[in-house]
N, C-alpha and C positions, 0 to 999 in steps of 0.2 A: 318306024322302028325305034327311033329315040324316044316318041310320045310313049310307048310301052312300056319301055326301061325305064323313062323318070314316074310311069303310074306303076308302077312292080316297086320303086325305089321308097315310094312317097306310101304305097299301101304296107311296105312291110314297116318303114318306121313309125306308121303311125300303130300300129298291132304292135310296137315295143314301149311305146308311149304310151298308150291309152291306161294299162292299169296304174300307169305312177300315175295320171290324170284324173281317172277315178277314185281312187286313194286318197286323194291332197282335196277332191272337190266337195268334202264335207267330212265332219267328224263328230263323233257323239263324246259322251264324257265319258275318261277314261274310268278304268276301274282298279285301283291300287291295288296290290298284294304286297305283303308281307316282304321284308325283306329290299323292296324295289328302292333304289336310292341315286344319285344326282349329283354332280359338282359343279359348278358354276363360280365360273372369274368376275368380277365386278374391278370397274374400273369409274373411276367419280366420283364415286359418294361420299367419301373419305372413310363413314365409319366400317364398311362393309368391303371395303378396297381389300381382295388378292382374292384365296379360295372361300368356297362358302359351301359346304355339304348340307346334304338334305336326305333323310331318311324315313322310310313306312316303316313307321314298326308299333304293334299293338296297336292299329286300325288306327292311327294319327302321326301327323309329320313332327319330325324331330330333327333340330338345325343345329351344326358346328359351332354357331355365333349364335347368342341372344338375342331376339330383336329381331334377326336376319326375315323371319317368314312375314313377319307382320310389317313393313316399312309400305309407306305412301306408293313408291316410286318403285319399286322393283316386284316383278312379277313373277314366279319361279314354275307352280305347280298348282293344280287346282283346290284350291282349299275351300271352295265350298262354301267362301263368306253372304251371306245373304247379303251386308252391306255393301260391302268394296267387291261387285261385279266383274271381275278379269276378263271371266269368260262366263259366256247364253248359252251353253250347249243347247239343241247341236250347233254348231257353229256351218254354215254355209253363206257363201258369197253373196253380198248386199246384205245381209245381216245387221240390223243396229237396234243398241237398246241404250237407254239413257237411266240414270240411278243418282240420289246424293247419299255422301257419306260423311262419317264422322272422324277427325284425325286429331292427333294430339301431337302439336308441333314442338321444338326441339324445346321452347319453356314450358311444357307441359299445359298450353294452353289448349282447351278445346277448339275445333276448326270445322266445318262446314264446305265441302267439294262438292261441287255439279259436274257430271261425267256423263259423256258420249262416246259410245264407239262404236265401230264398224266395221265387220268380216271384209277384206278388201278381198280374198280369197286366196287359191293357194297358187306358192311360185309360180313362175314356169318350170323352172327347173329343180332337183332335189337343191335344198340349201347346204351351203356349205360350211361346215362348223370343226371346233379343232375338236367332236366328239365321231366325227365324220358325217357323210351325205345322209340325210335327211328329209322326206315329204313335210312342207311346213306350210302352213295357212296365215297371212299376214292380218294381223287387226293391228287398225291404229284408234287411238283414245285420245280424247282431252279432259282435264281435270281442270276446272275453273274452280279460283277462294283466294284467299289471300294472298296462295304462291298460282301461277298458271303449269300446269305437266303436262306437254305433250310427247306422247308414247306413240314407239313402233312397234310391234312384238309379233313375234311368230312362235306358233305355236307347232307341235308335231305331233302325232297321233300314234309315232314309232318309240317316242322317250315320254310319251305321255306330259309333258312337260313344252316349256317354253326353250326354244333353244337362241335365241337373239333377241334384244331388246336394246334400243335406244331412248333413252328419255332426256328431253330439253323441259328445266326448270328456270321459269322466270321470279322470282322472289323479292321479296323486299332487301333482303340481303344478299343480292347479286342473280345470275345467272352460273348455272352448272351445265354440264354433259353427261350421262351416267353413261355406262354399255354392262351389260350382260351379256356372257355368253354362255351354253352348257358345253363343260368341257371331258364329262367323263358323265356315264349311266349303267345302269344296270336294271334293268325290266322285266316282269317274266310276262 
């Protein structure tokens, strides 16, 4: 009688799990509309420290701060750079693609990155963010050149967007912590 109950117990939650599991277990690139837009907390960076909005509008993204969409180190939304690779859509588990890119560092000097990353895949559980829960897909990256970036980032296929991100920067000028988080969205 008990082996029943825990197989009736264990078969209906996995039938309440399986489509957050299917859901989170791959994702294609999203597709913007009009209007769709983003908030995001930064804490570390200094120049990008507090909110940071981000909006679709007239078929390209448009940012509260200058600067904010385009920095080394912080990853928000898919933009589509041939160079700086975020994300391989589709994005599924074991996933890895390697690219270099070009940066222009804080004295305006040209820079040179070698990058690696990898689909670690998605949670186990919906993530949890101050935009609320969340299916998210975790890649992590390294960025090797003059400074080293190692990034965590998840992404979510529900904000189209990145909803967490850590990055540890090694530099010639010290060592930083950045975080991201998405704190507020709107998507259709």
């Amino acid at each position: 009688m008990k082996a029943i109950v825990v197989f009736l117990f264990v078969t209906i939650a996995s039938m309440f799990a399986l489509p957050y599991a299917l859901h989170a277990q791959h994702a294609e690139a999203p597709v913007y509309k009009e209007g769709d837009s983003w908030v995001f907390r930064v804490k570390g960076s200094g120049e990008f420290d507090g909110e940071n909005q981000i909006a679709f509008k007239n078929g390209q993204f448009e940012s509260s701060s200058a600067g904010f969409l385009g920095t080394a180190v912080l990853v928000t939304v898919n933009l589509n750079d041939p160079e700086r690779k975020w994300f391989d859509f589709p994005l599924a588990s074991g996933k890895k693609w390697s690219f270099r890119y070009s940066h222009r560092n804080r004295a305006g000097k040209l820079e040179w990155r070698d990058s690696t990353a990898e689909v670690i895949g998605p949670t186990p559980q919906p993530l949890e963010t101050a935009a609320g829960k969340v299916s998210a897909i975790e890649i992590r990256r390294a960025d090797q050149g003059r400074a080293r970036f190692v990034l965590t980032y998840f992404y979510s296929p529900d904000t189209k967007s990145v909803v967490k991100l850590v990055a540890d920067v090694d530099s010639p000028g010290g060592k930083d912590h950045v975080e991201l988080e998405l704190i507020k969205y709107s998507v259709q």
